[in-house]
LUMNUGU-586480 format. One record per residue (C-alpha): residue number from 0; residue in three letters; x, y, z. Coordinates in steps of 0.001 Angstrom, whole numbers, plus 524288, in hexadecimal, padded with zeros to 5 digits. Each point is the difference from the previous one (the first is absolute). Layout:
N
R    nr   rest      px      py      pz
R   NUM    ALA       X       Y       Z
...
This chain:
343
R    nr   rest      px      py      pz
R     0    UNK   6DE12   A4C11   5CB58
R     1    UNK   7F900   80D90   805EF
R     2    UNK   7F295   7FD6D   80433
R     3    UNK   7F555   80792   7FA4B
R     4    UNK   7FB79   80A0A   807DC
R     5    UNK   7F0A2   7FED8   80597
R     6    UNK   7F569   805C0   7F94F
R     7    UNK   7F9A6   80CF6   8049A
R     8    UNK   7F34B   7FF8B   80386
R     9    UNK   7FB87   80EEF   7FE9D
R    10    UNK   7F348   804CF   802A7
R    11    UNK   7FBB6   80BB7   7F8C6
R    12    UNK   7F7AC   80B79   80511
R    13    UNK   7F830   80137   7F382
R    14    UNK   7F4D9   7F549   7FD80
R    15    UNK   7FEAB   7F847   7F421
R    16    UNK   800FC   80B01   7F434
R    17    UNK   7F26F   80480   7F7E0
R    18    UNK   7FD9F   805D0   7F39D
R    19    UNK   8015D   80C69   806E7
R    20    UNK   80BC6   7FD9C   80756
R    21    UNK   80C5D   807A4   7FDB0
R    22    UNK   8074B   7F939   7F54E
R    23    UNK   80D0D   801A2   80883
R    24    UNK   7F8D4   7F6D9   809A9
R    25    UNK   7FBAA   7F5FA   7F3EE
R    26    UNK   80F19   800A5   7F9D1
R    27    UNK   805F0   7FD45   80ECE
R    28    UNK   7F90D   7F520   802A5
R    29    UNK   7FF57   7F96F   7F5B7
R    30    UNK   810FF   80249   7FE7B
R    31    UNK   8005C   7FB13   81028
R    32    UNK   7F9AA   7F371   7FBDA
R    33    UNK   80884   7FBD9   7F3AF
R    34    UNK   80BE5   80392   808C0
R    35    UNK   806EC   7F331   80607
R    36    UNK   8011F   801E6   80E12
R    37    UNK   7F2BE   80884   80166
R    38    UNK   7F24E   7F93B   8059B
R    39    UNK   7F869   80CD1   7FFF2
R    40    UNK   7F37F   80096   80623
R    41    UNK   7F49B   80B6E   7FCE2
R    42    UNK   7F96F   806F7   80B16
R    43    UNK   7F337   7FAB4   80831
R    44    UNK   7FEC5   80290   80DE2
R    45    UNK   7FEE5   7F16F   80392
R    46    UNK   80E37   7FB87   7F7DE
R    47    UNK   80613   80C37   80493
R    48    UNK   7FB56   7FD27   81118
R    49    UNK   8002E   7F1A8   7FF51
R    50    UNK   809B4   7FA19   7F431
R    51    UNK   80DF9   7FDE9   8019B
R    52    UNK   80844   80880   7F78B
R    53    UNK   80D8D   804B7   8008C
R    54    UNK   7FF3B   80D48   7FDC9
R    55    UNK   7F653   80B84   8008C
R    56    UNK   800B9   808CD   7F39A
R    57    UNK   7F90F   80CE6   80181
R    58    UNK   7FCC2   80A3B   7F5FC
R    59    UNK   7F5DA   809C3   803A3
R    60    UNK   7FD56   7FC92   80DD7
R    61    UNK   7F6CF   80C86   8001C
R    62    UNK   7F696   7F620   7F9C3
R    63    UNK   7FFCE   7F7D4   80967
R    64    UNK   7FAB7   807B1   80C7A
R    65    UNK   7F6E6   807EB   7F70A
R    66    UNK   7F257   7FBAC   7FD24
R    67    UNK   7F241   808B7   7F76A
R    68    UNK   7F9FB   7FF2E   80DD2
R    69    UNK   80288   8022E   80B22
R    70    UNK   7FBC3   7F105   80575
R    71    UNK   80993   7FB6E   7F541
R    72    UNK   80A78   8079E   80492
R    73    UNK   80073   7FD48   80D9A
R    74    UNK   7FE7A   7F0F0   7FD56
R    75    UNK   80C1E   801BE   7F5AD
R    76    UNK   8086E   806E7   80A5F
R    77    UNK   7FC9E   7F575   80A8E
R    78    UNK   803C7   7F4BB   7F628
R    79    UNK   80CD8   8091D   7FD51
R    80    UNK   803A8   8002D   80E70
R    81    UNK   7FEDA   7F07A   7FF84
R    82    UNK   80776   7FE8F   7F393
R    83    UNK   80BA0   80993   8040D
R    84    UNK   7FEE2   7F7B2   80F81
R    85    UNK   8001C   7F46A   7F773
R    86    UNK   80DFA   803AD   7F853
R    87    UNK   806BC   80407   80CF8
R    88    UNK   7FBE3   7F30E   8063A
R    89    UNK   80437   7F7F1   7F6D9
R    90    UNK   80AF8   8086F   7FB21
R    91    UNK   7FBE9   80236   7F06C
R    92    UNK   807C5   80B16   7FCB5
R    93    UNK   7F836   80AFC   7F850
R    94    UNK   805E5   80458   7F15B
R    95    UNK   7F939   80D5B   7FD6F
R    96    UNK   800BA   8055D   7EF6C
R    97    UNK   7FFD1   80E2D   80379
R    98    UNK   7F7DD   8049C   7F5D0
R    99    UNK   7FD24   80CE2   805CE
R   100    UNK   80958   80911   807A9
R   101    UNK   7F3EF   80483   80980
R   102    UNK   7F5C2   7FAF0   80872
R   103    UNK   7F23E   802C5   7F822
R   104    UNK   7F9F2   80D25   805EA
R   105    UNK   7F4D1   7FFC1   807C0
R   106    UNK   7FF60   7F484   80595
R   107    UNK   7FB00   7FD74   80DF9
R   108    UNK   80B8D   7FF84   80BF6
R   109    UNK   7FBE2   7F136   802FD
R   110    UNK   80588   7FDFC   7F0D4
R   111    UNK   80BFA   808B8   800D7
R   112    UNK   802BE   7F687   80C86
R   113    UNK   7FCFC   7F363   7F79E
R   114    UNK   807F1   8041D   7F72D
R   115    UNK   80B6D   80548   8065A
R   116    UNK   7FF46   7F341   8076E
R   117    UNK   80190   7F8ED   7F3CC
R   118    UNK   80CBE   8080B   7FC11
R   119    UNK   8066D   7FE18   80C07
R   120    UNK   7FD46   7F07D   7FEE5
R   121    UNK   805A2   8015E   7F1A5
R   122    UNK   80D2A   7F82E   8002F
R   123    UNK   803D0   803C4   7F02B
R   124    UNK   7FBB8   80A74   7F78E
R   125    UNK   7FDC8   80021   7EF70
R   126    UNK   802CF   80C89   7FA55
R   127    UNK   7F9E1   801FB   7F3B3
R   128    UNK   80C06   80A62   7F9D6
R   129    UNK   80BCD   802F1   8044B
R   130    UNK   7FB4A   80E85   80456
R   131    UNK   7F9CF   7FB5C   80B93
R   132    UNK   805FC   8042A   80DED
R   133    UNK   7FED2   7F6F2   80A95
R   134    UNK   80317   7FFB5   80CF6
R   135    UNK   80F7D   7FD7C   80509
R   136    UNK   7FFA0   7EFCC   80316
R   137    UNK   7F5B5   7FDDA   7F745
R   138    UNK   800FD   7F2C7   7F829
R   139    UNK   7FCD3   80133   7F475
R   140    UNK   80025   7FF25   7EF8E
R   141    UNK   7FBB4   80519   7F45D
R   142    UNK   7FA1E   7F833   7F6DC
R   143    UNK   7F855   8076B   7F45E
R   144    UNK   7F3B3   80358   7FD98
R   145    UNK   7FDA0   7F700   7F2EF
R   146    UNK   7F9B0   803D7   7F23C
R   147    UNK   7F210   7FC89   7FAF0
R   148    UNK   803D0   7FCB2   7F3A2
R   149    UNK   7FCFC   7F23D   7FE1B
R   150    UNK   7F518   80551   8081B
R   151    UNK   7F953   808F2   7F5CA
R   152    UNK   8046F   7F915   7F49C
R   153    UNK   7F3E8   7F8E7   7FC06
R   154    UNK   7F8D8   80DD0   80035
R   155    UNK   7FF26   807C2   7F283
R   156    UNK   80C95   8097E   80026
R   157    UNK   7F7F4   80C43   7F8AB
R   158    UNK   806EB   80BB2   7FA1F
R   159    UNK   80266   80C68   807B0
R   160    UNK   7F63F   80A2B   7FE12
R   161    UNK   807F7   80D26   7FA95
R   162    UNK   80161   8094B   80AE8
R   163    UNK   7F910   7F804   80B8B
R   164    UNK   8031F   7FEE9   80DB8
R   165    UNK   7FA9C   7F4C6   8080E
R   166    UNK   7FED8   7FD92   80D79
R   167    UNK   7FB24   7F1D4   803DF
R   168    UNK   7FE55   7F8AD   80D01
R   169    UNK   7FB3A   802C7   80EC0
R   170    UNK   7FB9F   80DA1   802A6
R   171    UNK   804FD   802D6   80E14
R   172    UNK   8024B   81024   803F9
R   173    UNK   80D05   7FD7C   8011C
R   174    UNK   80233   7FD04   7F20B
R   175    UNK   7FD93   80C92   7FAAA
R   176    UNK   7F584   7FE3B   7F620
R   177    UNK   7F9AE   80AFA   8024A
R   178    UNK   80AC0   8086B   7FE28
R   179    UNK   802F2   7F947   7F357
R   180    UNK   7F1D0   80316   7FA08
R   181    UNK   801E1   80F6A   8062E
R   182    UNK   80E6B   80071   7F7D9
R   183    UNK   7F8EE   7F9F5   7F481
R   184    UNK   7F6F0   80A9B   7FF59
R   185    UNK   80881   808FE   7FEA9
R   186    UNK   80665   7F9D6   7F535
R   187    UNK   7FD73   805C5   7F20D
R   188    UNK   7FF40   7F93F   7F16E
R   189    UNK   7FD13   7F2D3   7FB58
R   190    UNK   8010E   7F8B9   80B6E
R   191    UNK   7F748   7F4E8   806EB
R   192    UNK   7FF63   7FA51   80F25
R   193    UNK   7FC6B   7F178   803DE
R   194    UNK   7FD27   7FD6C   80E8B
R   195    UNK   7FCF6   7F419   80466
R   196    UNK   7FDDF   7F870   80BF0
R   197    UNK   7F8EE   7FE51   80CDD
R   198    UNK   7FF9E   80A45   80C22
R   199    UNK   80180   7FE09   80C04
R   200    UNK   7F45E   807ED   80491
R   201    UNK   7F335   805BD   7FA68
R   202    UNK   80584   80D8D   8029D
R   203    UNK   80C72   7FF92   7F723
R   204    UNK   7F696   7FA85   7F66A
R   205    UNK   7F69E   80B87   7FF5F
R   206    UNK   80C6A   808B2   8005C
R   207    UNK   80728   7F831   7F4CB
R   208    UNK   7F443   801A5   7F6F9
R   209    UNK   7FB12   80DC0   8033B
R   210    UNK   80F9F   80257   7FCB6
R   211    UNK   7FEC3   7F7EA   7F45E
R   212    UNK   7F1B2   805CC   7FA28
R   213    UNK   80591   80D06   7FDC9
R   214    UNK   808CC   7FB83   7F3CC
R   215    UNK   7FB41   7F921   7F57A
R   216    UNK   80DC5   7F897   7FC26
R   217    UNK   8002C   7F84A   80D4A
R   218    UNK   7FA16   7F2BD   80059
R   219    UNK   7FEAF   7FAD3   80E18
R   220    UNK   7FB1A   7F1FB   8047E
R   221    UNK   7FF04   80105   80DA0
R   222    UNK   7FD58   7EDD5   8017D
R   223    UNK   80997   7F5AC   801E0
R   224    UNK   8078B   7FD04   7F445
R   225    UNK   8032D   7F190   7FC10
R   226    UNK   80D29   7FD6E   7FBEF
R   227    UNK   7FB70   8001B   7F09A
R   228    UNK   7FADE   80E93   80485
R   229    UNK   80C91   8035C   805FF
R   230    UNK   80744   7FD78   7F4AC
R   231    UNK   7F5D4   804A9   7F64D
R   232    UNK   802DD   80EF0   808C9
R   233    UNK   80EE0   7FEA8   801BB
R   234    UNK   8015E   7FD25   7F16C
R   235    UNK   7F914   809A7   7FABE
R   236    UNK   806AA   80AFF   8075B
R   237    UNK   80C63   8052C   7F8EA
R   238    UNK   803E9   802EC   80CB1
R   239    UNK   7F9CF   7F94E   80DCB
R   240    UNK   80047   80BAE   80B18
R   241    UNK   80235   7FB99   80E55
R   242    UNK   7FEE8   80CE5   8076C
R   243    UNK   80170   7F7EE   80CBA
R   244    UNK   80225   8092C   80CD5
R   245    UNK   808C9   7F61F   8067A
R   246    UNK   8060F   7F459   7F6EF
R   247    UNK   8091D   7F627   80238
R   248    UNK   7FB16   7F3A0   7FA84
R   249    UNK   7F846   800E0   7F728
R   250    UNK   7F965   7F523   7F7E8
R   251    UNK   7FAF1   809FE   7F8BF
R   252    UNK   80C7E   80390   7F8B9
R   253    UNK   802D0   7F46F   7FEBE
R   254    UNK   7F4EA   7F9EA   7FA80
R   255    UNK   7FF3C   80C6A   7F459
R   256    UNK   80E15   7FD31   7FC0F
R   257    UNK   7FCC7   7F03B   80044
R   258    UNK   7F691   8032D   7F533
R   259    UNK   808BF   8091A   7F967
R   260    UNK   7FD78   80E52   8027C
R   261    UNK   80775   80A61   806D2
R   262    UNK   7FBED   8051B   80DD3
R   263    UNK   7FF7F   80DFA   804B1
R   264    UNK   801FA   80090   80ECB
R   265    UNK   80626   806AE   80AB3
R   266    UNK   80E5A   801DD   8013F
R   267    UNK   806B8   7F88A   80B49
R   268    UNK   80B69   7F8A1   8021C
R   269    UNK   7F626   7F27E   7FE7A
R   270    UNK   7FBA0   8054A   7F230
R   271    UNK   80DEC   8059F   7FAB1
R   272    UNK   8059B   7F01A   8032B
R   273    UNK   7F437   7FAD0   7F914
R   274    UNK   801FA   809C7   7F5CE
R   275    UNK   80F3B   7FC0D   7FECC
R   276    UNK   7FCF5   7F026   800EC
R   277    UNK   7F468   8009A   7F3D6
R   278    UNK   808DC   80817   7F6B2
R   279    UNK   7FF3D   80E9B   7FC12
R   280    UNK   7F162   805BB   7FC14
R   281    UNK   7F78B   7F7A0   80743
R   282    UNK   7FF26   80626   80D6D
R   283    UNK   7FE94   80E83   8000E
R   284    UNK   7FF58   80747   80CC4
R   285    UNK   7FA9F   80D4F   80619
R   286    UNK   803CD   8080E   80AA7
R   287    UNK   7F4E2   8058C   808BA
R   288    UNK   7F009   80207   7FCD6
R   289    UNK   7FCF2   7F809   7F11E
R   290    UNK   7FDE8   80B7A   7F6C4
R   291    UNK   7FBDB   802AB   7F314
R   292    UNK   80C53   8019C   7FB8C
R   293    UNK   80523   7F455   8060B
R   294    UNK   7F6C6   7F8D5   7F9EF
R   295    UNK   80431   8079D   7EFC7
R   296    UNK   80D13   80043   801FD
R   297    UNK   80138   7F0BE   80238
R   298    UNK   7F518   7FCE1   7F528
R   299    UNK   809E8   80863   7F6F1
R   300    UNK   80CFE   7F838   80552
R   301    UNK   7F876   7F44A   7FBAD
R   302    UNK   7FDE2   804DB   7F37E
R   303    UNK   80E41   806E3   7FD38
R   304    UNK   80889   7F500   80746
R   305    UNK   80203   7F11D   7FB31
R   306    UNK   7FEFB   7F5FD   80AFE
R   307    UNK   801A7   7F061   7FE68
R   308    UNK   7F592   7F706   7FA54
R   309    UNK   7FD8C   7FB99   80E0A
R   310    UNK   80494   8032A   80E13
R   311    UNK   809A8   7F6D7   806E3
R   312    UNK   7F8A6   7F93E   8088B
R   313    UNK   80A6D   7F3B4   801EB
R   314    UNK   80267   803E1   80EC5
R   315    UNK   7F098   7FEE2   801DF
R   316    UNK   7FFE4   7F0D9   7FA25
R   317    UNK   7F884   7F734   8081E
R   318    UNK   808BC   7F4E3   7FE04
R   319    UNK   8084A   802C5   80D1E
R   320    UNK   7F5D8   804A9   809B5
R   321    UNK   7FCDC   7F374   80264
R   322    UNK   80EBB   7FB83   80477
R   323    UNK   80134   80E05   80706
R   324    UNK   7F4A6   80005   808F8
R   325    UNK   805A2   7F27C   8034D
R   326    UNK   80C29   80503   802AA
R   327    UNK   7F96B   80AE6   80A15
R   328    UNK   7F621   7F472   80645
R   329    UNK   80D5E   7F6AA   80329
R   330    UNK   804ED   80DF0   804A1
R   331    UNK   7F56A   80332   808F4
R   332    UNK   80130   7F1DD   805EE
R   333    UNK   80EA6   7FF9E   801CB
R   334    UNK   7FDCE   80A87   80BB5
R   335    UNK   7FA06   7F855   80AD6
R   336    UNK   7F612   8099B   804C5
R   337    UNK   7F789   80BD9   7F9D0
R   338    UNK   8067E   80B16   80413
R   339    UNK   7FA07   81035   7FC57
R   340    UNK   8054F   801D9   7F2AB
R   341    UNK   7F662   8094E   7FA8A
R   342    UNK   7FB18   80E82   802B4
C-alpha cells in the first residue's frame, strides 16, 4: 500500500485577503485550502521570518521591498534581505506566479537588486498563459488564470446599455485610458463612454477628467470601485474597451467576459489564444493606436454577427488550480536546491 505523500506547507506572499483585495487572491486561497495536500499560510512578516513552512510562494515581490515612505521602505527591504537569507539557509525553495513579464518602472536600484535577487533564488516558475517566454532551463508550468464567475454572481447582472463602451478597473498610464477617452471623442452618433476606476496618481486624474469634461456622453468615476461597482460598469457596456499599452494577463478581460460581455483589446498572440479558447465574438482585437473606428467597427460586428449565449470559460474553472499549484509546490521541492530560474 503507497504511502501518502506529506502535506505542503506553503507560505504565501499576499496577507490575509480584504474587501479590497484582488478577487484572484480571494478565489486562490480559498481553492489552496479545500485542496488535500495544501496547509497554506497568508503573509505577516513574523510567520513568513520565524514559522516553519515548506515552501515560499511569491506573487508580486515588488510589494514587498516597496513601502508610502521612505522609513517604510527601507525597513521592508531590510526584513526582505532576512526573509530571502532565511530561504537559502534553510533551503525553502521560492515558486514565483509571473504575473507580469517586466520589473515595475521606476523603482529605486536597491529594489531592482531585491528583486533580481529574488528571481535568481526562484527554483520554479507559474506562467499564467501559454504565450509567456521564459528563459532556456527554466522550470516551470502553466496553470490558468481562473474566472470570476461564481465571484460576481451574487451582484445584479443589468442589461447592456445600446451603444456603450466601458472601461472599469485600475487606472495606471500604461493602460491606455486616456487614449481610449481621446478615440471616443472622435467618435460620432448615439454613442455613450463609462470609465471607471482608481489612478495611480493625481496627475492622470486631472488629465483623465479635463479629457473627459469636453464631451458630454462620457461618464467618468475616477474612486475605487467595489466589486458590485465593477460589475454594475462591465455590464452595462455593450462592449468593455481595454486599450492597454502592454497586455499579457489581464484580469481585466477576463473578469468582462466572466460577467458576460465582449472585450475590445489589443491584438497579440496572448489575446488571439484567448480569443480562440472563449469561442468566436467575444474577444475582438486592434492593431496599433485605439481609434474611432476601431472602436464603430467592433460596436457594428456586435450588432451584425451572432455569438454564443456565453463564452467558454471551462479551461478557467477553479476546480483544478488547487491540485495544479500542488503539483508545481511537490515540483519545486523535488530539486534539492533553489537554483536562478527566472529573468
Amino acid at each position: 500500500m503507497n504511502k501518502p505523500e506529506p502535506t505542503v506547507a506553503v507560505q504565501q506572499s499576499f496577507p490575509e485577503p480584504r474587501e479590497t483585495t484582488n478577487p484572484y487572491i480571494h478565489m486562490l486561497r480559498d481553492n489552496l485550502a479545500a485542496t488535500p495536500g495544501v496547509d497554506v499560510r497568508t503573509f505577516t512578516w513574523r510567520r513568513a521570518l520565524l514559522g516553519r513552512y515548506d515552501v515560499f510562494h511569491a506573487h508580486w515581490p515588488e510589494i514587498l521591498v516597496s513601502g508610502h515612505s521612505p522609513l517604510k521602505k527601507a525597513v521592508r527591504q531590510a526584513l526582505t534581505v532576512a526573509l530571502l537569507a532565511k530561504l537559502a539557509i534553510t533551503r525553502t525553495p521560492i515558486v514565483r506566479t509571473l504575473h507580469n513579464l517586466h520589473r515595475p518602472s521606476g523603482i529605486s536600484r536597491v529594489e531592482n537588486a531585491l528583486l533580481a535577487l529574488f528571481e535568481r533564488r526562484t527554483a520554479f516558475v507559474i506562467v499564467l498563459n501559454e504565450s509567456t517566454a521564459l528563459p532556456d532551463g527554466t522550470r516551470s508550468t502553466v496553470i490558468p488564470h481562473g474566472h470570476y464567475r461564481e465571484w460576481f454572481a451574487p451582484y445584479p447582472q443589468r442589461p447592456a446599455v445600446t451603444g456603450r463602451f466601458s472601461y472599469f478597473g485600475l487606472i495606471r498610464r500604461y493602460k491606455g485610458v486616456d487614449r481610449l477617452l481621446t478615440a471616443f471623442a472622435s467618435v460620432a452618433g448615439d454613442v455613450s463612454l463609462r470609465v471607471a476606476g482608481k489612478p495611480s496618481s493625481a496627475d492622470l486624474a486631472d488629465e483623465l477628467s479635463r479629457l473627459a469634461a469636453a464631451d458630454e456622453r462620457v461618464e467618468l468615476s475616477l474612486a475605487f470601485l467595489s466589486d458590485a461597482e465593477l460589475v454594475d460598469v462591465a455590464r452595462q457596456g455593450e462592449l468593455v474597451v481595454l486599450p492597454y499599452r502592454e497586455m499579457h494577463n489581464s484580469g481585466g478581460a477576463l473578469a468582462a467576459l466572466s460577467v458576460d460581455r465582449p472585450v475590445l483589446v489589443p491584438a497579440n498572440e496572448v489575446n488571439a489564444r484567448l480569443s480562440d479558447e472563449v469561442g468566436p465574438g467575444w474577444v475582438h482585437q486592434y492593431d496599433g493606436e485605439l481609434s474611432a473606428e476601431h472602436l464603430l467597427s467592433t460596436l457594428r460586428v456586435l450588432h451584425e454577427e451572432p455569438r454564443s449565449e456565453r463564452p467558454d470559460l471551462s479551461r478557467r474553472d477553479w476546480d483544478v488550480a488547487g491540485t495544479l499549484h500542488l503539483a508545481a509546490y511537490r515540483a519545486a521541492l523535488a530539486r534539492p536546491r533553489a537554483t536562478r530560474t527566472s529573468r
